[in-house]
C-alpha positions as CSV (number, residue, x, y, z in Angstrom):
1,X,25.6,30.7,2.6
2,X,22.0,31.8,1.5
3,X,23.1,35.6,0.6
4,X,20.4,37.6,2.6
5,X,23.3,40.0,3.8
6,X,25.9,40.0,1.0
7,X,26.4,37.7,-2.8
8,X,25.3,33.9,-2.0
9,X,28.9,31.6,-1.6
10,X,28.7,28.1,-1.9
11,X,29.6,25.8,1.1
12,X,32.8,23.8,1.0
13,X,32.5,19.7,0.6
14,X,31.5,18.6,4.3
15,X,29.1,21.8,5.3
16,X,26.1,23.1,4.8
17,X,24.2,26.1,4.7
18,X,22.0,26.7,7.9
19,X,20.8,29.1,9.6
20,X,22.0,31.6,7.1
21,X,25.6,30.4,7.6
22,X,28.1,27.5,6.3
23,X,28.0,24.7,9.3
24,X,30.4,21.7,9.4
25,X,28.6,18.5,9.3
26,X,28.9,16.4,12.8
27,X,29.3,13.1,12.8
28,X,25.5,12.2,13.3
29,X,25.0,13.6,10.4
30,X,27.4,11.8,8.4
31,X,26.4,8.9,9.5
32,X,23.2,9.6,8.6
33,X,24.3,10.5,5.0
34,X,26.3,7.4,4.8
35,X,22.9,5.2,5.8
36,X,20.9,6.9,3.1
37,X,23.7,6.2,0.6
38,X,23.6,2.5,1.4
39,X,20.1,2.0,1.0
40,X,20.2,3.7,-2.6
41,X,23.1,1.7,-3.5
42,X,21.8,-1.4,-2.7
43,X,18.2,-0.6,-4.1
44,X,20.1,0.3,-7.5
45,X,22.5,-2.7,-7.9
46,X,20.4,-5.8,-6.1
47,X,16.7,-4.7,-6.8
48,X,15.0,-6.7,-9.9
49,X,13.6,-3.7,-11.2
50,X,16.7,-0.9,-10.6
51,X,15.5,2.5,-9.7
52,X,18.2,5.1,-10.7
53,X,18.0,7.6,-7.7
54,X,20.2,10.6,-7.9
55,X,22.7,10.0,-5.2
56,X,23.4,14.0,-4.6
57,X,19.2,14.7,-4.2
58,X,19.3,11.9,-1.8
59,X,22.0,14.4,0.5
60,X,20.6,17.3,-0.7
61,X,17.1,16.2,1.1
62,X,18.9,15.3,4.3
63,X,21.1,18.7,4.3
64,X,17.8,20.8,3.5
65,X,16.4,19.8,7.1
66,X,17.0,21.1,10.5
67,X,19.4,18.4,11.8
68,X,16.6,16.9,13.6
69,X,15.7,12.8,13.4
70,X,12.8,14.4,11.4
71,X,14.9,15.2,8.5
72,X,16.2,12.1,8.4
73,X,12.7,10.2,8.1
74,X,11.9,12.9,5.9
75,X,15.0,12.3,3.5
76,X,14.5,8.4,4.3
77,X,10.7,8.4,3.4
78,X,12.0,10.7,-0.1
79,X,14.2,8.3,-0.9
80,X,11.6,5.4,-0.3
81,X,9.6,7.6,-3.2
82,X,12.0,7.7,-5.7
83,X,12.3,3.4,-6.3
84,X,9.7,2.4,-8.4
85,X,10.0,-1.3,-7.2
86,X,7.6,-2.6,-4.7
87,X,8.3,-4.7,-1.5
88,X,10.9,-2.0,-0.6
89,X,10.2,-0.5,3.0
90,X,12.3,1.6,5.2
91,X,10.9,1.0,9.1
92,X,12.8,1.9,12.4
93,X,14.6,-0.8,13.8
94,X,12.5,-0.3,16.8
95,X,9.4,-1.2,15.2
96,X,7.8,0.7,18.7
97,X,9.3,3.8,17.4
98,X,6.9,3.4,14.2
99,X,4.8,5.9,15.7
100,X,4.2,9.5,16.7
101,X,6.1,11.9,16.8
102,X,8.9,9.5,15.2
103,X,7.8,7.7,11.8
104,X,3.8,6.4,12.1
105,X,3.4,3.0,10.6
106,X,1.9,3.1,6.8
107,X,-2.0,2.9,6.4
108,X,-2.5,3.4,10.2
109,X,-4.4,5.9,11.9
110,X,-3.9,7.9,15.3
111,X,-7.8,9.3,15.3
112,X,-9.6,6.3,15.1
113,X,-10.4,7.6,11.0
114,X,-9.8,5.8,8.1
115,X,-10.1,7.7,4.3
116,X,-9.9,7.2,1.2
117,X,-9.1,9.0,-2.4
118,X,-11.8,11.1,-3.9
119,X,-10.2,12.8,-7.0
120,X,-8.1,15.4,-4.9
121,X,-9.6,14.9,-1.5
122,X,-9.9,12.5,1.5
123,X,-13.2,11.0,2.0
124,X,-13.7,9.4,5.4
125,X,-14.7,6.2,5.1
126,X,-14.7,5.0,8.5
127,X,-14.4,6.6,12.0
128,X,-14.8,5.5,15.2
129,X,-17.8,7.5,17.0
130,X,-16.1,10.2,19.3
131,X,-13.5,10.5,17.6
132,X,-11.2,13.5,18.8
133,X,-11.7,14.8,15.4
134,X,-15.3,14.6,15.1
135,X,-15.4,13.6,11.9
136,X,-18.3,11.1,10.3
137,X,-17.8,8.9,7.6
138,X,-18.9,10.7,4.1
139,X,-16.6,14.2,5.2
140,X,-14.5,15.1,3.0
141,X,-11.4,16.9,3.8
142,X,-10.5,19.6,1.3
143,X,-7.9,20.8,3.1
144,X,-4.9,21.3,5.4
145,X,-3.7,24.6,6.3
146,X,-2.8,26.1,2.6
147,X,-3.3,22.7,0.7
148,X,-5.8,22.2,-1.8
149,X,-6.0,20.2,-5.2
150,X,-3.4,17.5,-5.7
151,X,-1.0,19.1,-3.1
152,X,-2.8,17.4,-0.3
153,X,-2.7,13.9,-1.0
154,X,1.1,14.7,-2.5
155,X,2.1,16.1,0.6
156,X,0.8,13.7,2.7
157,X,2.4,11.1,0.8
158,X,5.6,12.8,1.5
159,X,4.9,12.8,5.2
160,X,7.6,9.8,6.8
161,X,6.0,6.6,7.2
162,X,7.7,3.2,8.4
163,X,6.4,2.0,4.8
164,X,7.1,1.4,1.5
165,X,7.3,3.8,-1.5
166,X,5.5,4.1,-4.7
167,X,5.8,1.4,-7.2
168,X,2.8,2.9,-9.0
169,X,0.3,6.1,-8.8
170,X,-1.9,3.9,-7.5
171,X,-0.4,2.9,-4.7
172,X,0.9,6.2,-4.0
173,X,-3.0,7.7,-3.8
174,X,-4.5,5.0,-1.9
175,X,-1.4,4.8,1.0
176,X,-1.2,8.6,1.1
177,X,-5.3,8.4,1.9
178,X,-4.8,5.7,4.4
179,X,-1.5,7.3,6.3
180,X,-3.6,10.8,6.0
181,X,-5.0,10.9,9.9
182,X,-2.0,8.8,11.1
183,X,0.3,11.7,9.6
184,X,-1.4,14.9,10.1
185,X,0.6,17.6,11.7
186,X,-0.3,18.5,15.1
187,X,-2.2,21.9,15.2
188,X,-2.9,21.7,11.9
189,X,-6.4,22.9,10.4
190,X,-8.6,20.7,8.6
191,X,-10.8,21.8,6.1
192,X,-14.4,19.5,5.8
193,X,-17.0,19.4,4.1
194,X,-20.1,17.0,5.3
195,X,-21.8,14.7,2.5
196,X,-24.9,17.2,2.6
197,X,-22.3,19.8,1.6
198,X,-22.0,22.0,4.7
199,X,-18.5,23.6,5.1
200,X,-16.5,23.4,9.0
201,X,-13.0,23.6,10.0
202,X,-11.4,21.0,12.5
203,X,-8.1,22.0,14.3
204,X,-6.2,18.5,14.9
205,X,-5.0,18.1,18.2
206,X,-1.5,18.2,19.9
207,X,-2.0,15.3,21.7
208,X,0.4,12.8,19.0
209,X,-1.6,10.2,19.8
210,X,-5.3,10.3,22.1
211,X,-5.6,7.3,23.5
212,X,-7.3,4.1,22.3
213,X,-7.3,5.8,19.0
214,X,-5.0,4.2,17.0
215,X,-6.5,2.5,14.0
216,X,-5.0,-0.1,11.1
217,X,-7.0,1.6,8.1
218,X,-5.8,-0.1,5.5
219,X,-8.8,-1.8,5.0
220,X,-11.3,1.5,4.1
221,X,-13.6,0.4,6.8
222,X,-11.3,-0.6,9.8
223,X,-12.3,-4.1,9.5
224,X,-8.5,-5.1,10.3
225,X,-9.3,-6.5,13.7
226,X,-12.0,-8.8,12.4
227,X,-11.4,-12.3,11.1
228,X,-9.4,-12.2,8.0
229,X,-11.5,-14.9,6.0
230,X,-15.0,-14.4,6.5
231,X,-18.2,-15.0,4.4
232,X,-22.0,-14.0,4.5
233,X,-25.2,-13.6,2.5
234,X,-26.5,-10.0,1.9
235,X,-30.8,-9.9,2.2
236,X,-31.1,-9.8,-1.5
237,X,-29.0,-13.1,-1.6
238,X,-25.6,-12.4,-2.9
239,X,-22.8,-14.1,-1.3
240,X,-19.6,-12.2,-0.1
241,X,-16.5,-13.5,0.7
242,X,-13.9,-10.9,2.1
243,X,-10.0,-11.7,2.5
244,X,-7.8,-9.6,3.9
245,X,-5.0,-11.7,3.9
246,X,-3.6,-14.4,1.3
247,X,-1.5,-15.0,4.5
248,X,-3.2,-14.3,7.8
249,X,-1.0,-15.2,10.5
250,X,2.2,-16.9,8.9
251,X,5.5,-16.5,10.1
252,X,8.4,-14.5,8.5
253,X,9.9,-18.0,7.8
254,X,9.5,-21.6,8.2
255,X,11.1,-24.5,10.0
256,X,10.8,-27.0,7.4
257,X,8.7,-27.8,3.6
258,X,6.6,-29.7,5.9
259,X,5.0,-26.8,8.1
260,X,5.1,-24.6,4.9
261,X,2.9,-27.3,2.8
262,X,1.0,-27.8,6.1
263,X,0.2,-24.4,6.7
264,X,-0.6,-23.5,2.9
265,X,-3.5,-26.7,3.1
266,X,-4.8,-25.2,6.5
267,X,-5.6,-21.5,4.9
268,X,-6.8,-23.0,1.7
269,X,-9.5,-25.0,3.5
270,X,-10.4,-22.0,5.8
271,X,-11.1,-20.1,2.7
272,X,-12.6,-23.2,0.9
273,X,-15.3,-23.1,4.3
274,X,-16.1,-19.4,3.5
275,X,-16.9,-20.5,-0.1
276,X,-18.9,-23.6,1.0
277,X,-21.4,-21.7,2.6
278,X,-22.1,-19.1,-0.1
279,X,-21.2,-21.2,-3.6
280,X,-24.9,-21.7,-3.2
281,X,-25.7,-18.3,-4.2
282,X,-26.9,-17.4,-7.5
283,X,-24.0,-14.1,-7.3
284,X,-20.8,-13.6,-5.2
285,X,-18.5,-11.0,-5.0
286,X,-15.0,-11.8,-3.5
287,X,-13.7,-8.4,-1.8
288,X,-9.5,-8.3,-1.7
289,X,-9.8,-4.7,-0.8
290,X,-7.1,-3.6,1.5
291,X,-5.5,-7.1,0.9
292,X,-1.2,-6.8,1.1
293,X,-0.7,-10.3,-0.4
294,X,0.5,-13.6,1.1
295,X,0.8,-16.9,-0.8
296,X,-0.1,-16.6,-5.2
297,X,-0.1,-20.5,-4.6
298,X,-3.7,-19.6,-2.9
299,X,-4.9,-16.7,-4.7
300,X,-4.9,-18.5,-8.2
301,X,-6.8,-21.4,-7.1
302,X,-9.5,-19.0,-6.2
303,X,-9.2,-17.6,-10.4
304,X,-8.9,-21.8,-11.3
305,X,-12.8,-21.5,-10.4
306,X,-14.3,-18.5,-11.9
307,X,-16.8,-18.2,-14.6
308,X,-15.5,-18.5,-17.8
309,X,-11.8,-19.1,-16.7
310,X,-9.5,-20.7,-19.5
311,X,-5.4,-22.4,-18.7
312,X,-4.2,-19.4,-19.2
313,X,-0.3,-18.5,-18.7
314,X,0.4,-15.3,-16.8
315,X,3.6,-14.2,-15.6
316,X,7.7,-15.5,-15.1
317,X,9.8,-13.9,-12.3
318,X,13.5,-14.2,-12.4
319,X,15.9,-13.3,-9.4
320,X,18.6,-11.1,-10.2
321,X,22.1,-11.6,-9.7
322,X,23.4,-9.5,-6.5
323,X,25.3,-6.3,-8.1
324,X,25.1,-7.7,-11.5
325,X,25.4,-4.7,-14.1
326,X,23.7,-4.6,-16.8
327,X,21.1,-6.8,-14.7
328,X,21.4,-10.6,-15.1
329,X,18.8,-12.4,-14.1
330,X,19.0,-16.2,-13.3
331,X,17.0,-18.9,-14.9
332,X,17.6,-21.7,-12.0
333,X,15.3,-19.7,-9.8
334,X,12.3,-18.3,-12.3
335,X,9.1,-19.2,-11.4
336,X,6.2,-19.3,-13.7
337,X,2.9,-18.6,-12.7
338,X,-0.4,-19.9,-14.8
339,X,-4.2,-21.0,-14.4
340,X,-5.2,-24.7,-14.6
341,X,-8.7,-24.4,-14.5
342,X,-10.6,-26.3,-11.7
343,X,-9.9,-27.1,-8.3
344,X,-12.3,-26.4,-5.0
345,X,-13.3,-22.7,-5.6
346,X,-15.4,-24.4,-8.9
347,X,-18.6,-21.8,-9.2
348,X,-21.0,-21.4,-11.6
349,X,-22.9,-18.4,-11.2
350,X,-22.0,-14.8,-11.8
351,X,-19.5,-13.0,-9.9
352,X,-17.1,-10.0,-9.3
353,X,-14.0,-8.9,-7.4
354,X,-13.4,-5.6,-5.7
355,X,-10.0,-4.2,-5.6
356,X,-8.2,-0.9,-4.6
357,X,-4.8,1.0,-4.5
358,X,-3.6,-1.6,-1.4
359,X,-4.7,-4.7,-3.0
360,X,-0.8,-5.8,-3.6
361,X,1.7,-8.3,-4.2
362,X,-0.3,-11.7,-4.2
363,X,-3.8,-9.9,-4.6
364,X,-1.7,-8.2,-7.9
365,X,-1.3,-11.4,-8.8
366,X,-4.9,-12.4,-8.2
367,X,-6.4,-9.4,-9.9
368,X,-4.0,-9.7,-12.8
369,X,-5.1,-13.6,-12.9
370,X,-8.8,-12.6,-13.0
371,X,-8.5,-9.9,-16.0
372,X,-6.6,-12.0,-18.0
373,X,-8.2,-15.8,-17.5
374,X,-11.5,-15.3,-16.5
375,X,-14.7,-13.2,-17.7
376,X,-15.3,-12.5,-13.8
377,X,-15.3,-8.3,-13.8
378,X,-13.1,-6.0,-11.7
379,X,-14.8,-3.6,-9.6
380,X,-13.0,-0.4,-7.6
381,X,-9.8,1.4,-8.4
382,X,-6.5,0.1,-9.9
383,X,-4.1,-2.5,-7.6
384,X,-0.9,-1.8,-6.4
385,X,1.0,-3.1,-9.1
386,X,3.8,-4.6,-6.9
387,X,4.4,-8.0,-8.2
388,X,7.9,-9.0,-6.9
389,X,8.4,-10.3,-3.7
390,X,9.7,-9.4,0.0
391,X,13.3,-10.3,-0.3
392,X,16.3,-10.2,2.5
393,X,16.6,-7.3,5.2
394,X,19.1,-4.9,5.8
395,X,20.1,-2.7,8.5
396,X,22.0,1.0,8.6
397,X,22.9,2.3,11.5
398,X,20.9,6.3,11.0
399,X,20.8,7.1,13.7
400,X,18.2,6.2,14.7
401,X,18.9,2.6,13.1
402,X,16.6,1.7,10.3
403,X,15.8,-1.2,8.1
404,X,15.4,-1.6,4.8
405,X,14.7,-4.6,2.3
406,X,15.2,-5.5,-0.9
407,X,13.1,-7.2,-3.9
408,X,15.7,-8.8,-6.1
409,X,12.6,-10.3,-8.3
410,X,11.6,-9.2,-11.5
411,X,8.6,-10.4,-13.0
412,X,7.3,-10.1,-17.2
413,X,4.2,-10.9,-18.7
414,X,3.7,-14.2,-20.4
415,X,2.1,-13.0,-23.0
416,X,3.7,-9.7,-24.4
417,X,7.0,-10.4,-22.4
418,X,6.9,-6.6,-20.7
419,X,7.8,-5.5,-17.5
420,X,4.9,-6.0,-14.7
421,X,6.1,-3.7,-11.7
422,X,4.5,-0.4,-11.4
423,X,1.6,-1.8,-13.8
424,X,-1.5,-1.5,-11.9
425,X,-4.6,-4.1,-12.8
426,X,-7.2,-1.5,-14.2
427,X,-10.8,-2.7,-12.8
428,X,-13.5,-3.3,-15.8
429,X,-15.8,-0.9,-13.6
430,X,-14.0,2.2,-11.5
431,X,-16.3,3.1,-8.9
432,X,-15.1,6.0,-6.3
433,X,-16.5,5.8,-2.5
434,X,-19.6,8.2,-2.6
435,X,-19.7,10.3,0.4
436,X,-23.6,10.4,0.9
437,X,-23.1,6.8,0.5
438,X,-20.8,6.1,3.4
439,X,-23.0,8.9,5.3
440,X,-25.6,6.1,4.9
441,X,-23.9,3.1,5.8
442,X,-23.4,2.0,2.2
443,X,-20.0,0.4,0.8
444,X,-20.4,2.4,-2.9
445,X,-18.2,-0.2,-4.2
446,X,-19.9,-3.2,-2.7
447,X,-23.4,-2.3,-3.8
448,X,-21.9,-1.0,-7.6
449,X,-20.5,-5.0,-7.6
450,X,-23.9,-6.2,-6.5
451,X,-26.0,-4.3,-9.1
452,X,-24.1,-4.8,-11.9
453,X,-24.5,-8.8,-11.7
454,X,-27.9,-8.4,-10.7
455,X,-29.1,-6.3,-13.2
456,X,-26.8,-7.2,-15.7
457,X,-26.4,-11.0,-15.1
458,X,-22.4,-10.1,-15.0
């Protein structure tokens, strides 16, 4: 017990202390217990980077809760924080149920407002006009009830998310910015501050979710809706091409080699027609902001084509051996990824990429191709930093039921043989959104990009 009326006593094996008082565990909640365990089991012994979780702080988050389904998500989404491997996600098995007032879905929003990291704020970088919130893009929000500093974007990482966790600092900062107005506790008070610097508070509603307001956000500008490929040419004649996807609409498996090699040739000519009608341009930025990955097979032929690229070897991932201890990996199944240069993305003028915290798994691999085989500059904040794969999926029973999957890949640098999970791709130039900036209309990042080839030549 807690000892507010007497000496503290520790509760016997199979209680805990709530409520001031020792309470037998039911059997909800050791079945809950038993789900958690599994998941941290299997994380440690089949992942291809192991994360060592404590097994008692895993129960020990659980226990501390009310006995609702929120402690669970709450211990589920700690326990997703403590693996440092990417492509591990705990969602609901009822993927409706990723949603208020259960577990929101990662990088979404419920206000129709999408932000950003700004040192130890949320800048709004998008949001819908009439918003319940009535915030603008360029507010900041420097608060939430008593958080200020680092706490707020820590604590909103915490919040439970059908998501992943946080293979790098990074990822962590960029997801808790994009979760923040999916995740914010009803009645909660925001604390704002508009890009001319007046001051306003903003209570957030109980509603859990006003209608027509749910938002993807894990592009910084909403733009999740619109085409996933897509080029144009900005009035002072740089080319963009944006991809949001290295994978848009692919299937979670295929029938047949056939429909796999069919469907890789059909994306890399859609994003061979972007580049067709901007290659003309004397600049081009390519923007993989917001970009989750898809097919490395696609992303490197883009690098094959960049100024100054050289055949350049990259990475090797191995797949370990399922409960193998110390870790064995297996050399039938590495794959090796490198640069031949060439190909159709060939371009000859001077260009950049922008990147961010969600720019992950394939667009790691695109970022990482780009620093380390081209002369093409990075522009933005540091990638995810997850370069395994997803691997096989699991199910516990909670309740509610969950599932959870594994990356048994584990992938090493070519050239100095280390570990890549967790290592974010650093941009040559970090630019943070400016919030008079997005007040304007302007993407920060975009027009830093644009500037620096323009006035620098690259």
């Amino acid at each position: 017990m807690d000892g507010r009326f007497g000496e503290p006593e520790l509760c016997p094996l199979g209680a805990t202390c709530r409520d001031g008082a020792c309470r037998a565990l039911d059997d909800r909640a050791r079945s809950q217990l038993k789900s958690l365990e599994t998941i941290r089991a299997t994380w440690e012994n089949r992942a291809g980077w192991p994360s060592f979780i404590d097994a008692d702080a895993v129960a020990d988050s659980l226990l501390a809760g009310d006995g609702t389904d929120q402690a669970f998500f709450q211990a589920a989404r700690d326990l997703a924080l403590a693996t440092r491997q990417g492509h591990q996600v705990i969602v609901l098995v009822d993927h409706d149920a990723c949603a208020p007032p259960h577990m929101p879905r990662q990088g979404w929003s419920r206000f129709a407002v999408c932000g950003r990291p700004l040192g130890d704020d949320v800048v709004v970088t998008y949001a819908r006009a009439g918003n319940v919130l009535g915030l603008v893009a360029g507010d900041r929000i420097v608060g939430l009830d008593a958080l200020r500093g680092p706490a707020l974007l820590e604590a909103a990482a915490r919040r439970p998310v059908c998501g992943g966790g946080a293979v790098s600092e990074a990822y962590r900062r960029e997801t808790a910015a994009a979760s923040f107005f999916g995740t914010l506790p009803p009645s909660s008070q925001l604390d704002v501050v508009s890009a001319q610097g007046a001051s306003r508070s903003v209570v957030v509603p109980a509603e859990a979710q006003p209608m027509g307001s749910l938002l993807d956000c894990r592009d910084p500008f909403g733009r999740a809706g619109e085409a996933d490929i897509a080029s144009w040419i900005r009035e002072d004649g740089v080319g963009v091409i944006r991809i949001a996807s290295f994978a848009p609409g692919a299937p979670r498996e295929w029938s047949d080699t056939e429909e796999y090699e069919a469907y890789l040739a059909e994306v890399t000519a859609e994003i061979a027609e972007a580049f067709d009608q901007v290659k003309d341009r004397p600049a081009l930025i390519w923007d993989v902001r917001g970009n989750g990955g898809g097919y490395s097979s696609i992303a490197l032929q883009i690098v094959a084509g960049m100024a100054g690229v050289t055949a350049t070897s990259l990475f090797t991932c191995a797949y370990r051996h399922p409960d193998s201890w110390p870790p064995a990996y297996s050399s039938a199944l590495s794959e090796s990824f490198a640069i031949t240069p060439g190909g159709p993305f060939v371009y000859g003028g001077n260009a950049a990429v922008l990147i961010d915290g969600l720019a992950y798994s394939a667009t790691d691999h695109f970022a990482f191709a780009v620093a380390r085989a081209t002369t093409v500059p990075l522009v933005g904040s540091p990638t995810a930093g997850a370069f395994g794969r997803s691997g096989l999926i699991y199910e516990v029973v909670g309740p509610p039921a969950m599932q959870f999957t594994v990356d048994p890949r584990y992938c090493t640098d070519a050239t100095t043989g280390e570990p890549l999970e967790g290592r974010s791709v650093n941009p040559t130039v970090v630019v943070e959104y400016d919030p008079k900036d997005l007040a304007a209309g302007i993407d920060t990042v975009l027009e830093r990009a644009v500037a620096l080839l323009l006035g620098s030549g690259g």
